[in-house]
N, C-alpha and C positions, 0 to 999 in steps of 0.2 A: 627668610627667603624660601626655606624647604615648606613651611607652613602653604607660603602665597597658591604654591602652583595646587594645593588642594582645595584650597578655598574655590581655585579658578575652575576646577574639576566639577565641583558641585554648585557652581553659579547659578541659578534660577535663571536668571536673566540670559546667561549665557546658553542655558537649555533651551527654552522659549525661544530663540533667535535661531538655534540650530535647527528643531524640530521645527521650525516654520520654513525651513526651505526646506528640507525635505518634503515635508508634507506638500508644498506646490510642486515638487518637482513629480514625487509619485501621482499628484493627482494628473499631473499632463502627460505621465506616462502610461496611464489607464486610459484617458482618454483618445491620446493617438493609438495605442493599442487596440482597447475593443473597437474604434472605427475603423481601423485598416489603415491609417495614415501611418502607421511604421511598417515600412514594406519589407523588412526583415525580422524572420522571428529572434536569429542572431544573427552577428559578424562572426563570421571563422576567424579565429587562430589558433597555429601550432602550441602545444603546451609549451615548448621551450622560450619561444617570444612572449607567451604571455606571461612564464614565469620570472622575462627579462622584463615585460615591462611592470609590475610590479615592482619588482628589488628597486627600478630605478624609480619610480614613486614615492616610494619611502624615502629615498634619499632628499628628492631634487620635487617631485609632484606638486602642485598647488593646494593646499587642504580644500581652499575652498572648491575644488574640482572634485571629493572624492566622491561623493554620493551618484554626481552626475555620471561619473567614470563608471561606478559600480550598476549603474541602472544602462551604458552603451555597452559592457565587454560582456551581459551576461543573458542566457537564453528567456526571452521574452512569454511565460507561459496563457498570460491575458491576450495575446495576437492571436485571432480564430484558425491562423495558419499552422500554432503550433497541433501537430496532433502525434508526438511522441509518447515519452515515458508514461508513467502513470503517476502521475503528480498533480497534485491540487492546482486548481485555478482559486487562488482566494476568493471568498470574499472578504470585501475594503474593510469591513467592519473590523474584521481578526486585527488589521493591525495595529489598530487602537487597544484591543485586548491581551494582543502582545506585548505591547508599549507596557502596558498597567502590569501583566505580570514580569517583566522583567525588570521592570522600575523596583517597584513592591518587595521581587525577590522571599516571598514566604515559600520557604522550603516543604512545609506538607508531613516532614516524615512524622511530627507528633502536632499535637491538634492547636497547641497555642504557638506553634508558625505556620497555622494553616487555617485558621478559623473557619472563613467563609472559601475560601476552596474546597476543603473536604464536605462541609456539610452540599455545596453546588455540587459535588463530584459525584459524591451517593445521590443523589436529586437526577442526575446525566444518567446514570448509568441503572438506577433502576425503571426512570422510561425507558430504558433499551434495553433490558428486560424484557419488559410486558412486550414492547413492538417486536420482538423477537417469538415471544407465546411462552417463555419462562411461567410459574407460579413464583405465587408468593414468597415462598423461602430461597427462591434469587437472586443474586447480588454480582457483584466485582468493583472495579478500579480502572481507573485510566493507567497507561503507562507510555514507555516512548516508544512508540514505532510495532507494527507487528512482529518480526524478528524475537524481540524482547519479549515481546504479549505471547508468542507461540512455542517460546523456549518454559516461560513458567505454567504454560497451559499441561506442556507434558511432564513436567515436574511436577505439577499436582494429582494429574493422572497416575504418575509412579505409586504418589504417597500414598492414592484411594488403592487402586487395586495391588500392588506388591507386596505383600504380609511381611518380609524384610525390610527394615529399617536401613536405607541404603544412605538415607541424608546423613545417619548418623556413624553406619558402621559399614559402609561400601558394600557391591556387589558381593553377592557369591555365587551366581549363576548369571548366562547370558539373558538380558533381556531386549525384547525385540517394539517397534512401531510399525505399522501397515500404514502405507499410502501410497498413491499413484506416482506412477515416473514423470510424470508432466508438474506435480507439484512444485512448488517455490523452492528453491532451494535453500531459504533458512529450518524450514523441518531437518531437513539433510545434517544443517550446521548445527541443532540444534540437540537433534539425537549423538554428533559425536562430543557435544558438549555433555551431554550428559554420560558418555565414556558407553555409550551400546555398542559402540564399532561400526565396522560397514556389516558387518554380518545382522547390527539390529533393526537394521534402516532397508526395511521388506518392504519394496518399490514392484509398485501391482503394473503393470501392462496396461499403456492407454489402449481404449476400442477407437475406431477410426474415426471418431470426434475428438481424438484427446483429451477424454476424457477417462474417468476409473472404468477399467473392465469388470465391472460387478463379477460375471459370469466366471472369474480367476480367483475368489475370494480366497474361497472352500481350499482348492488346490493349494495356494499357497498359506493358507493358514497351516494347513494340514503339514506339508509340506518341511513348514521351518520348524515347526514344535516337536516335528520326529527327532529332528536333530537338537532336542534340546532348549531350544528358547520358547520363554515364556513371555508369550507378546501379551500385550499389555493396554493396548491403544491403538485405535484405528483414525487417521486423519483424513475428512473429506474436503478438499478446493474447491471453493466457490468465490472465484472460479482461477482456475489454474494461471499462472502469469500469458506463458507466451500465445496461448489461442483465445483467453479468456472462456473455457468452456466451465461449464459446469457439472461437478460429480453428482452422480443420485445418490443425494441425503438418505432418502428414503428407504433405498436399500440397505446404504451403511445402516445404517441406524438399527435394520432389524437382523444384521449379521452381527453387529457390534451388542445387542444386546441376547443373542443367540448364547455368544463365545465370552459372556460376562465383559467386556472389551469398553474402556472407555471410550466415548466417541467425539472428537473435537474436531471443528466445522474453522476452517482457515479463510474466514471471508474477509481477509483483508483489505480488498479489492471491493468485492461484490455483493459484501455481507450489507452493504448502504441499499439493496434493492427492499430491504424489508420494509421500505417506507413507499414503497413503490406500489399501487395499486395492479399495474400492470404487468409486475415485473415479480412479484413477490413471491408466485407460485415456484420458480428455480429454486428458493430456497428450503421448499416444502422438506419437511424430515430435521429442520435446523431448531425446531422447537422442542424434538427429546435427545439434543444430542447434550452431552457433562458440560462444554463450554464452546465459546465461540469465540471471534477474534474480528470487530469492525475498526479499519482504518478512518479517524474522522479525515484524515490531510491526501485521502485520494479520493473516492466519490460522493463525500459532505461538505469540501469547500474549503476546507480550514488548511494555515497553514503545516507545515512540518515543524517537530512529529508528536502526531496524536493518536492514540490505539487504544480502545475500549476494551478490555479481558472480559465477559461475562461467563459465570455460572451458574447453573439451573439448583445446584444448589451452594448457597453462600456461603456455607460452612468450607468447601474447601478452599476459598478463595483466601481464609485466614489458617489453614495449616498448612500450606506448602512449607514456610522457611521458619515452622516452628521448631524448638530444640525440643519440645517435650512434646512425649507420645499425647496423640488425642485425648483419650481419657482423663488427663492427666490435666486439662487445659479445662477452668473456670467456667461460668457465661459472662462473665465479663468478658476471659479470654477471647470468648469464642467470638464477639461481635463488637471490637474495636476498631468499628470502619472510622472512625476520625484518628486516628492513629496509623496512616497511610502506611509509614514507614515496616510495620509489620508485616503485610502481603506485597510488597513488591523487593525488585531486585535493587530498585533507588532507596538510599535515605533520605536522595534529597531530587526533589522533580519539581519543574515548573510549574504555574496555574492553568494549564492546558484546558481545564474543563471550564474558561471563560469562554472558550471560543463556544465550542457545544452550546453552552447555557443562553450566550448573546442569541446564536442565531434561532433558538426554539424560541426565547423571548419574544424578539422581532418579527419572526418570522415563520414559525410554527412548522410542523413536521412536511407540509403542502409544499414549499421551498427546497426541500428533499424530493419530496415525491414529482415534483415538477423537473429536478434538473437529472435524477437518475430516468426518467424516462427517457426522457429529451432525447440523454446520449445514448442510450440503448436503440431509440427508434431512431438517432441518424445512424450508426451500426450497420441497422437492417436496410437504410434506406442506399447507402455506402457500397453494398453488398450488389444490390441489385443493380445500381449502376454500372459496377463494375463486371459484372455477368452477361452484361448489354455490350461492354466493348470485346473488338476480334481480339487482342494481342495481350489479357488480363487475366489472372486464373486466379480463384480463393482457395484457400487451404482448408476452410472449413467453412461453415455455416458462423455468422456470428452467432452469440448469444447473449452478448453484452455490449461493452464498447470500445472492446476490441479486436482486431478486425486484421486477418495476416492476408496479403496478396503477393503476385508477384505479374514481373515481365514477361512474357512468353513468346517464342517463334518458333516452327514447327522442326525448321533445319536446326535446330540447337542443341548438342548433347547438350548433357544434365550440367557435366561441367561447368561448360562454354555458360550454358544458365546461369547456373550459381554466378560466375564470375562479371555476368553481365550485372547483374541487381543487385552487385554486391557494388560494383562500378555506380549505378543509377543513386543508390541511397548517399556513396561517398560524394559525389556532383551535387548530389540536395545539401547534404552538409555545409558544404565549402558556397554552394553559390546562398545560403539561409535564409532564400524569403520560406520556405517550409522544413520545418520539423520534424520526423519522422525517426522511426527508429530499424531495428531488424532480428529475425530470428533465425533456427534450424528445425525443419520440424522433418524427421526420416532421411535425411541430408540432403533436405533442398532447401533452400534460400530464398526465404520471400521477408519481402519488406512488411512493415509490423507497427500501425496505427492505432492507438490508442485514444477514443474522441475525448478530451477533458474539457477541453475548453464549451463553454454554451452559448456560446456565441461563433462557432464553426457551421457554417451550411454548406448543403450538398453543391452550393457553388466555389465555393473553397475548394471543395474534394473533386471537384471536376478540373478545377484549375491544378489542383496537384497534378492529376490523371496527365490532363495533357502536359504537364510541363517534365512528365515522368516520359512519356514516349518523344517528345521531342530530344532529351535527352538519351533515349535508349536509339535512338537512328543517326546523331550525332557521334556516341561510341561505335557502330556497328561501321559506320561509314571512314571512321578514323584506323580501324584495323584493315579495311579493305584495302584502303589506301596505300 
């Protein structure tokens, strides 16, 4: 009897019949999606309802309802209305390559549970490499999520430039990172992971792009090493989360290499323009920096989470989490890229680099270079629209594809502002035919567009516009009252 219910677990026939409804149900939900025929990106609800109707699904739900339930209760990112977070818009292809790896299950950490993944992984990542301007001696790894890729980026930078062996015998002085205050806040998380403090996390002054204040370097280099630390690494955003700007590479680069200073380039986001004809010059200075950080599950298409570690040179990419001193480490040691498990913080990771691999197959780097424009040039086109209407103010210039605005009227303190668009964005939420998200930038409050979807046009974002003032004269008119 205990046997039966395994048999029924690994059914062929039983899989075959499940994955065949899902697959039609996904495929008609891509379709009313990218047409418009699902006139909500979501349905709002309360976390506490929605955490009632689950429990009560488990209990009492119809199985055969769940996939369908799980494609109505949940945020629609292929609807051209979504223009929130920064999240992949798939493509369909991935989830076929998902399927495979998660069927498959070859864990990676050493090479005979990972054969043809790690050999496709080296294959991924040293085109992205070269498309970056890397040489030869090269390399990295896929891992999950930039967070994790940006945590072992300065973990390697410790091990190059720190002459104390801190992996193995702790601190014995402070040591510091340089990077902008507008940066992601997993740098933040990542230097207290690595035990620097708040004192080692030297956050440079945006210039009024929000971007790095080059012109602050000096000073505060200067500045923190009086007192003691020895900084160690400088990080440039490209481009920062909440405006999407971008730092100048190019400067870091020659300050970083001035002050001996490893230089790591957090393109998590935006690091996909390097495929971009148009677009690839923002990243100029990203070709002598130690390493770099491209998300494939934000502007390559692929699902979550996928995150490219590269470095200029390969060698460190296999001693961050070695127990033996450099020297001390073979050539065999030194270049057991089928031996995953070695350079990362997983023993055991997904086939990630199927997604990667499928779509340069299929579809070659041009697929890239065609959907990072796209959304950079609706950005800019978003921008000027919105520069055209009376009651609309930008935060900054785009430079990507994302894009902060807000409400405006003349008789409004700051407050009453803030409070209004804070009002506008909670109304888009709850009413869900549009997506959108919000930020703070010097304490004001504007709402905060990120274009993922490529299939969003500027008539989408006009219909936002107006559906955003129609609701901003409905609240003004409900206080007056």
């Amino acid at each position: 009897m205990k046997e039966s219910i395994l048999h029924e677990l690994y059914d062929s026939k039983n899989f075959q019949k499940q994955s065949e409804r899902l697959l039609a149900l996904v495929s008609l939900h891509l379709e009313a999606s990218l047409s418009g025929q699902k006139q909500k990106t979501l349905t709002w609800n309360e976390p506490e309802n929605e955490l009632r109707f689950w429990k009560d699904f488990l209990e009492k739900g119809n199985e055969e309802d769940f996939f369908s339930e799980i494609l109505n209760r949940t945020t629609h990112t292929h609807n051209p209305k979504y223009v929130g977070h920064q999240v992949g818009v798939t493509a369909p292809i991935t989830l076929l390559t998902g399927m495979l790896s998660h069927l498959l299950n070859n864990g990676m950490a050493v090479y005979e549970m990972g054969m043809s993944p790690n050999a496709i992984e080296r294959i991924v990542t040293e085109k992205l490499c070269k498309t970056v301007g890397y040489g030869s001696s090269s390399g990295g790894f896929l891992t999950s999520g930039g967070t994790l890729a940006n945590l072992t980026a300065l973990l390697s930078a410790r091990k190059a430039k720190v002459l104390h062996d801190v992996w193995n015998e702790g601190h014995i002085r402070p040591l510091g990172i340089m990077v902008c205050e507008e940066a992601h806040y997993c740098v933040d998380r990542a230097a207290k992971i690595m035990g620097l403090g708040e004192q080692g996390i030297i956050k440079i002054p945006a210039d009024e792009n929000f971007a790095m204040d080059i012109e602050k370097l000096e000073e505060y280099h200067q500045k923190n090493t009086a007192k003691g630390i020895q900084i160690f690494a400088i990080v440039g955003s490209a481009p920062s989360t909440a405006t999407g700007a971008y730092d100048n590479l190019e400067a870091i680069q020659r300050f970083a290499e001035k002050h001996n200073l490893w230089f790591h380039v957090d393109g998590a986001h935006g690091g996909a323009a390097i495929f971009s004809e148009k677009y690839k010059h923002l990243l100029k200075g990203a070709e002598k920096s130690d390493s770099m950080v491209i998300d494939g599950h934000k502007m390559l298409m692929m699902p979550t989470i996928t995150t490219a570690l590269l470095f200029k040179n390969k060698a460190h990419s296999n001693h961050t989490f070695s127990q033996k001193a450099d020297y001390l480490l073979n050539e065999t040691e030194e270049d057991e890229w089928y031996n995953s498990g070695r350079r990362t913080f997983e023993c055991t990771k997904n086939m990630m680099c199927l997604h990667w691999y499928i779509l340069l197959k299929l579809y070659g780097e041009k697929a890239f270079d065609a959907y990072v424009t796209r959304q950079y040039d609706l950005a800019k086109e978003f921008a000027r629209i919105i520069k055209e209407e009376g009651n609309f103010e930008l935060a900054v210039e785009p430079m990507s594809n994302i894009l902060c605005f807000r409400y405006v009227l003349s008789d409004l303190s700051l407050k009453e502002s803030n409070s209004l668009n804070q009002s506008i964005r909670q109304g888009l939420l709850e009413d869900g035919e549009f997506y959108l998200v919000q930020t703070k930038l010097n304490g004001i409050h504007y709402l905060r567009t990120t274009l993922m979807n490529p299939f969003t046009t500027t008539e989408h974002l006009i219909a936002l516009l107006e559906k955003i003032k129609t609701s901003a004269k409905k609240l003004i008119a409900s206080q007056v009252s």
